[in-house]
C-alpha positions in Angstrom: 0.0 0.0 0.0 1.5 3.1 -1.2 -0.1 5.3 1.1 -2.0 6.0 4.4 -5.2 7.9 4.8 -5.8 9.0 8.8 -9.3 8.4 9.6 -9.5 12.3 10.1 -8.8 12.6 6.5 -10.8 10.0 5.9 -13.7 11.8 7.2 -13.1 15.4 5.6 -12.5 13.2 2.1 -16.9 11.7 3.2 -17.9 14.8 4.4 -16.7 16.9 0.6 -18.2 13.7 -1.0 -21.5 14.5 1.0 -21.3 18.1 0.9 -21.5 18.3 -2.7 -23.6 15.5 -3.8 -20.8 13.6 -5.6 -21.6 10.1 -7.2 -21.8 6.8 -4.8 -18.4 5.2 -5.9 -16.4 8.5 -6.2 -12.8 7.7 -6.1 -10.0 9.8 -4.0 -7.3 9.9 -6.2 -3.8 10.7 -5.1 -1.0 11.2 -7.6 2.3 12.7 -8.4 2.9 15.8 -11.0 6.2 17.8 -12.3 6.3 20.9 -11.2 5.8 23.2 -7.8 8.7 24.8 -6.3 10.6 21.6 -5.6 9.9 19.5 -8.4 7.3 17.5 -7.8 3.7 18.4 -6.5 0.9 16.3 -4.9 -2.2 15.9 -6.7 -5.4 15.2 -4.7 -8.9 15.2 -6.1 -11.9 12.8 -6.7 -12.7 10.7 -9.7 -15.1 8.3 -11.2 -12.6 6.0 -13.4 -10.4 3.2 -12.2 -7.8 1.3 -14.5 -6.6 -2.4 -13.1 -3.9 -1.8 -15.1 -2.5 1.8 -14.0 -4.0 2.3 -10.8 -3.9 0.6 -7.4 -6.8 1.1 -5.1 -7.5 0.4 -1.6 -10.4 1.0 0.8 -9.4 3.0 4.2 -11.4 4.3 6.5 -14.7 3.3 4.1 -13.0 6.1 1.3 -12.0 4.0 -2.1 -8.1 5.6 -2.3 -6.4 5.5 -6.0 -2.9 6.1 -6.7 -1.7 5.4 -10.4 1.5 3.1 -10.6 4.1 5.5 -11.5 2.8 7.8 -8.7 3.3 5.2 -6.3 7.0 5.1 -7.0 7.0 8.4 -5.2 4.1 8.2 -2.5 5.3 4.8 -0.8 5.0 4.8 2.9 3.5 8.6 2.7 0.8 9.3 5.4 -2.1 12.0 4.0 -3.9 13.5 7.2 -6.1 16.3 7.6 -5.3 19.7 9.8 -7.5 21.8 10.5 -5.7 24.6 13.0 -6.2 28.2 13.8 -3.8 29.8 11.3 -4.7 26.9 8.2 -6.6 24.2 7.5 -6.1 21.5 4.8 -5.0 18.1 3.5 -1.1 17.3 4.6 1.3 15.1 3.1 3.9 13.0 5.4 6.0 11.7 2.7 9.6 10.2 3.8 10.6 9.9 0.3 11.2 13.2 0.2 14.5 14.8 0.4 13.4 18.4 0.5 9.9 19.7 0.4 9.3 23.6 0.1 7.2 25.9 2.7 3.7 25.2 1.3 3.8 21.4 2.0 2.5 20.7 -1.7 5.2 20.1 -3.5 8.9 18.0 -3.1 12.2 16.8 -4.3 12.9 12.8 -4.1 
């Protein structure tokens, strides 16, 4: 399994789902792009298509979690959570893959 999703997460990811009457069987997809300040940003969003072939999918936390092959490469062992603080609130990436990450949390160097 590539990554974690914290039940916390978990629950934001049901509550969006909810919130604005997405599809029964919408997908959480997590992924990997070029670009961002470091190289490589994380890509979070919800989708409807799942390829056997290119994707690996799990169920945590009752939320159907994809993550295409090539991003999994970069994502192993990385933990997604959910903060919600005072002074931000958001999705967080604990990836220790990454050998540098910039001030914004989005994006990294591995």
């Amino acid at each position: 399994m590539a990554i974690t999703l914290t039940e916390r997460a978990a629950q934001e990811v049901q509550r969006i789902i909810t919130d604005q009457k997405m599809e029964e069987g919408t997908l959480l997809r997590v992924g990997v792009a070029g670009g961002g300040c470091s190289g490589f940003q994380y890509s979070l969003g919800f989708d409807k298509n799942f390829d056997e072939k290119a994707d690996n999918k799990t169920d945590q936390h009752g939320v159907a979690v994809v993550v295409d092959k090539k991003s999994e490469l970069f994502l192993e062992g990385t933990t997604v959570d959910f903060y919600d603080g005072i002074e931000k609130r958001g999705f967080t990436f604990d990836n220790p893959n990454a050998v540098k990450s910039c001030g914004c949390g989005s994006s990294f160097q591995a």
